[in-house]
C-alpha positions as CSV (number, residue, x, y, z in Angstrom):
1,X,0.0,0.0,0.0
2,X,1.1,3.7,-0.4
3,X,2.1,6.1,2.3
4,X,-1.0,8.4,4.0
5,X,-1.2,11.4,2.5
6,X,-2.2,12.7,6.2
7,X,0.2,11.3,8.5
8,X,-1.6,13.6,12.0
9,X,-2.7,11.9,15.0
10,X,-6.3,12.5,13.8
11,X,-8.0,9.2,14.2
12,X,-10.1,10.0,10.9
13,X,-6.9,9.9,9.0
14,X,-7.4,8.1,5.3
15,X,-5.4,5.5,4.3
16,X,-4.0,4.3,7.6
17,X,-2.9,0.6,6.8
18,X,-0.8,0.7,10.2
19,X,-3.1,1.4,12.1
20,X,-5.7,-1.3,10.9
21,X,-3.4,-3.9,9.0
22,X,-4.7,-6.8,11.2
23,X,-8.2,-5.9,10.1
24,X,-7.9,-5.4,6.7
25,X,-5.6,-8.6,6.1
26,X,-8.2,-10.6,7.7
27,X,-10.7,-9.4,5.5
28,X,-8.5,-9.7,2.1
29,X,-8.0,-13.1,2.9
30,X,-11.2,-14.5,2.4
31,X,-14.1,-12.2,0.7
32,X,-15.0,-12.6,-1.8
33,X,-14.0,-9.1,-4.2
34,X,-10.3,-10.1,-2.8
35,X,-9.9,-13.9,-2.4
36,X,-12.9,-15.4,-5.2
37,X,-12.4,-12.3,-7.8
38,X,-9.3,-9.8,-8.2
39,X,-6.2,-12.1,-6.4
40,X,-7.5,-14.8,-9.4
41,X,-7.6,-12.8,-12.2
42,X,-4.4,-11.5,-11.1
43,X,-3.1,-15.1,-11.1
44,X,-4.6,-15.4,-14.2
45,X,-3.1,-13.2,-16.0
46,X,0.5,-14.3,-14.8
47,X,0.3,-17.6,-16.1
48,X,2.9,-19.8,-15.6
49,X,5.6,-17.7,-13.1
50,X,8.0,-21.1,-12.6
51,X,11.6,-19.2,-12.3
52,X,10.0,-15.7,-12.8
53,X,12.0,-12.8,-10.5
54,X,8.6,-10.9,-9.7
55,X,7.8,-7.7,-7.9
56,X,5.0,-7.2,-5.7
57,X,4.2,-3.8,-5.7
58,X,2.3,-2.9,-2.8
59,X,2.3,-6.2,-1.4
60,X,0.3,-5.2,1.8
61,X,0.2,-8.9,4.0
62,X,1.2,-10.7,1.3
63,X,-1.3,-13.2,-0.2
64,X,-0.6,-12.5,-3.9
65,X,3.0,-13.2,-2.7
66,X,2.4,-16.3,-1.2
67,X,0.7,-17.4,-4.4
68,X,2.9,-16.8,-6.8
69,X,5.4,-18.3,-4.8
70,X,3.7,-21.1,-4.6
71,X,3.4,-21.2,-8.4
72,X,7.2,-21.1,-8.2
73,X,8.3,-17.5,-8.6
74,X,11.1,-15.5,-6.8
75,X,9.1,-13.1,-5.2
76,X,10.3,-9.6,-3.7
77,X,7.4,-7.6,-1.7
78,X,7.2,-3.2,-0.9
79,X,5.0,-1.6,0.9
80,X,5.1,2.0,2.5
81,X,3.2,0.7,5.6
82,X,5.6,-1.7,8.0
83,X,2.6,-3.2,10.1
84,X,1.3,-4.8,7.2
85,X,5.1,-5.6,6.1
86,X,4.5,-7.4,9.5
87,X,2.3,-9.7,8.5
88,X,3.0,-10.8,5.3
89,X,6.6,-12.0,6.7
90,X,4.4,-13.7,9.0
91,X,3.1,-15.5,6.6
92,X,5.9,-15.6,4.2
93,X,8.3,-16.4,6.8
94,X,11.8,-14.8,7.9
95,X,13.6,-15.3,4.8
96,X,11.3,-13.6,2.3
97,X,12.6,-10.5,0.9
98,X,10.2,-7.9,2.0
99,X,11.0,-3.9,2.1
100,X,9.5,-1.2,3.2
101,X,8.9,1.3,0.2
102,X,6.9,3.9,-1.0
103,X,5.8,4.1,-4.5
104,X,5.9,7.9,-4.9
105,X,9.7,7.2,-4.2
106,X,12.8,5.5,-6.5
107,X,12.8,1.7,-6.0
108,X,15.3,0.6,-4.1
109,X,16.6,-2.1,-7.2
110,X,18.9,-2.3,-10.3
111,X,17.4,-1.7,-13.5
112,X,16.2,-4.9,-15.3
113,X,16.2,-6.5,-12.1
114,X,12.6,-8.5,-12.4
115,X,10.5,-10.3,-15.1
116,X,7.7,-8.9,-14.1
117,X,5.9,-6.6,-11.4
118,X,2.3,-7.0,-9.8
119,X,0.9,-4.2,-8.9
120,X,-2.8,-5.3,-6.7
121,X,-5.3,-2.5,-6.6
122,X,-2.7,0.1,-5.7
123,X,-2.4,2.4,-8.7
124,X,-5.6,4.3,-7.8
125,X,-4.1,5.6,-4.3
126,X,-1.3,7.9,-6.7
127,X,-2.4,11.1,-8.0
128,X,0.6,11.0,-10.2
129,X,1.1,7.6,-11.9
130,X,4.6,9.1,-14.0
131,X,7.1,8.8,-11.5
132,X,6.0,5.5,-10.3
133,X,5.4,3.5,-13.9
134,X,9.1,4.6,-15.1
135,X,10.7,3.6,-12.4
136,X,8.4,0.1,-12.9
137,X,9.6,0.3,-16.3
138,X,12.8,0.8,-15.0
139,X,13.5,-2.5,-13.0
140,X,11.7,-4.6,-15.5
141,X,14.0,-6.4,-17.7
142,X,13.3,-5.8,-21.4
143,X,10.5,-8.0,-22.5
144,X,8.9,-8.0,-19.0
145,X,5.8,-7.2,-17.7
146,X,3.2,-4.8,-15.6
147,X,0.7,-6.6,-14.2
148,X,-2.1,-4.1,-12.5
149,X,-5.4,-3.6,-11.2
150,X,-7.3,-1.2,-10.6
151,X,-10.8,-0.1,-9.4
152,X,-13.0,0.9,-12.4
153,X,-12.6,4.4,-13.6
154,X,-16.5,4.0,-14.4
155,X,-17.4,2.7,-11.3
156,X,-15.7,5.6,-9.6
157,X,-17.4,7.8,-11.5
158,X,-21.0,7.2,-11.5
159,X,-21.0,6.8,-7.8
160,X,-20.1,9.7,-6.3
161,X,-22.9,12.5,-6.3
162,X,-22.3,14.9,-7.0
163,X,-20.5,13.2,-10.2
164,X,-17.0,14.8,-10.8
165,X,-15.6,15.9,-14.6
166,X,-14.9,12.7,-15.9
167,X,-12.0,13.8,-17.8
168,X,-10.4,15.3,-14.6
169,X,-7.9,13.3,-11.8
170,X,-9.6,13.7,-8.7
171,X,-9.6,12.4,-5.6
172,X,-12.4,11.5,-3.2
173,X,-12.8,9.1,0.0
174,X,-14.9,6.8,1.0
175,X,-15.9,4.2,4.1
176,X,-15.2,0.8,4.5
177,X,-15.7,-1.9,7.1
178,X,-13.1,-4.7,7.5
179,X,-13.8,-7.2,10.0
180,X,-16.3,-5.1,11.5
181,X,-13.6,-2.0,11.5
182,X,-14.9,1.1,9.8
183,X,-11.8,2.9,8.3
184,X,-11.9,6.1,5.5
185,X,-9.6,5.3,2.4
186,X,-8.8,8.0,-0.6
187,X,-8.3,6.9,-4.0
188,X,-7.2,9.4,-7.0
189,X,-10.0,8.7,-10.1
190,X,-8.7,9.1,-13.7
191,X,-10.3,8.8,-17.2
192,X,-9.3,5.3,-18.8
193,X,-7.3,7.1,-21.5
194,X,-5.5,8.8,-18.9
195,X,-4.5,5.8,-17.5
196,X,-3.3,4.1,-21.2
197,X,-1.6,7.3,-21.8
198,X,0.4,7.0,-18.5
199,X,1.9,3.4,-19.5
200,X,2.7,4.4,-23.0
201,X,4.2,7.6,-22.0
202,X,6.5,5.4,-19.3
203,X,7.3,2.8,-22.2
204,X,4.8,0.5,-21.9
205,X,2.8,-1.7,-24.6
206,X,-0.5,-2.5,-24.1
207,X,-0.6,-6.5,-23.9
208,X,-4.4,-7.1,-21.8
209,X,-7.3,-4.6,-21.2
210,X,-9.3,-7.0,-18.9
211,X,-13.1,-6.9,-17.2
212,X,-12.9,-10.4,-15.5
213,X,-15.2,-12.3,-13.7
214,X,-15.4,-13.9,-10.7
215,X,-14.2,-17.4,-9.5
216,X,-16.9,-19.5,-9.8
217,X,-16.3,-21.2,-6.9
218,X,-17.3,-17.9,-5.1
219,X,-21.3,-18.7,-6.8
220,X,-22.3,-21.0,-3.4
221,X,-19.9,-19.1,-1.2
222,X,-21.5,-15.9,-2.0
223,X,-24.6,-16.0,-3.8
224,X,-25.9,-12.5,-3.9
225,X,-22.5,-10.7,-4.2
226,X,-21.8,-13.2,-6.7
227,X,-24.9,-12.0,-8.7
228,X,-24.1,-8.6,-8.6
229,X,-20.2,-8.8,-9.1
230,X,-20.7,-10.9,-12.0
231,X,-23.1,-8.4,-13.8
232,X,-21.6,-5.5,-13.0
233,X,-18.2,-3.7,-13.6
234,X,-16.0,-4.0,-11.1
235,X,-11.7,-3.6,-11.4
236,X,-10.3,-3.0,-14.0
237,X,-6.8,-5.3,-15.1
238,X,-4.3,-4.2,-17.5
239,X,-1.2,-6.4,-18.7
240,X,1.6,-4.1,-20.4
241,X,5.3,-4.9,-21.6
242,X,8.2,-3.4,-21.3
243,X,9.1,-3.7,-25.2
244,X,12.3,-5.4,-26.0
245,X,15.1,-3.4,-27.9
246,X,14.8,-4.0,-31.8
247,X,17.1,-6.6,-32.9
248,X,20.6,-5.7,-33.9
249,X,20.0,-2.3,-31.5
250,X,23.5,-3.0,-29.7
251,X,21.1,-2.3,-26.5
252,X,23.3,-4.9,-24.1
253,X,20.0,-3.8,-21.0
254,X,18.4,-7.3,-22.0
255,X,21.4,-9.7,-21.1
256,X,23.0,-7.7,-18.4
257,X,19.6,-8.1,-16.9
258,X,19.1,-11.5,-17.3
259,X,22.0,-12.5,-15.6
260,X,22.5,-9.3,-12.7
């Protein structure tokens, strides 16, 4: 997760993921917008990760982690908040390589030093995607790729009233309940082509637009939410590439990576 952008001692504060990490980790695990309908899609979309240096971008307690490691990846985890750091080396266990990072900042890693990077509903928390994209685009080796989601810029607009410009960035906040903790969270809402513009301005191909549905597993699990999430718009997935350098460039990036 990012940093707060309030960091007082006002309870109120948005965005807190210390102060509620244990609640919100215990919800992630198993509901079913989380666990039956964005971690799989985000699986999904990976495919086979067997030998694959990955990034998880905004790990928070780490399930995505734990399964793509399971799936055989070499998995690195940041997050800006260190209680939830906590927890997913916790779960992960003393030897995973977790840091704390913020994503408004420089990554702390060599260029071309991952295959690919996960990024799990964090994007939307940035008012300013640039920074953070080139310097994805940075450690990703040449060929990698950006694997994101994000909550639906359509969604976000046609539920706040009054309804903003849709072809502004603007932020708004909103209530949630985790484990029967009400907490106030502030996401920054962007028109889709703002959002394709951000990855091809940082370098980025567009591989996957995706609109996903739920497990199906989550159907007797869930029966009214899984009604509703599966006939309406939810996140939003995008798969991008860090395009290769054309044959014969002389651009060494690709092998020096490989092997760093």
């Amino acid at each position: 997760m990012p940093a707060s952008p309030d960091q007082s001692a006002d309870p109120t504060r948005v965005n807190d993921y210390d102060g509620f990490a244990e609640a919100y980790a215990a919800d992630n695990e198993n509901n079913i917008q989380n666990a039956y309908y964005e971690r799989p899609a985000m699986l999904a979309l990976a495919g086979d990760v067997a030998g694959r240096r990955i990034l998880d971008a905004g790990c928070g307690a780490g399930p995505l982690s734990a399964a793509l490691r399971e799936r055989g990846a070499d998995v690195t985890g940041i997050d800006a908040s260190a209680g939830m750091l906590a927890l997913a080396r916790r779960r992960l266990g003393d030897d995973a390589d977790l840091r704390v990072a913020d994503l408004s900042d420089p990554l702390p890693f060599a260029d071309g030093a991952f295959d690919d990077v996960v990024a799990s509903l964090v994007l939307h928390y940035l008012q300013d995607w640039g920074p953070t994209l080139a310097e994805m685009r940075r450690v990703l080796r040449p060929g990698g790729r950006l694997i994101a989601s994000v909550q639906h810029p359509f969604v976000d607009y046609a539920i706040q009233d009054p309804r903003p410009d849709y072809f502004a960035t603007t932020s708004y906040c909103d209530e949630f309940t985790f484990s029967g903790r009400s907490v106030r969270l502030r996401f920054w809402r962007r028109p889709l082509h703002a959002m394709t513009d951000a990855f091809t301005a940082a370098g980025f191909r567009l591989a996957v637009l995706s609109e996903p549905q739920p497990d199906p597993a989550a159907r007797e699990l869930f029966p009214d939410d899984f009604q509703a999430l599966s006939t309406r718009i939810g996140f939003l997935f995008f798969v991008v590439e860090a395009p290769p350098p054309p044959a014969g460039s002389g651009d060494r990036s690709a092998s020096t990576a490989r092997t760093g």
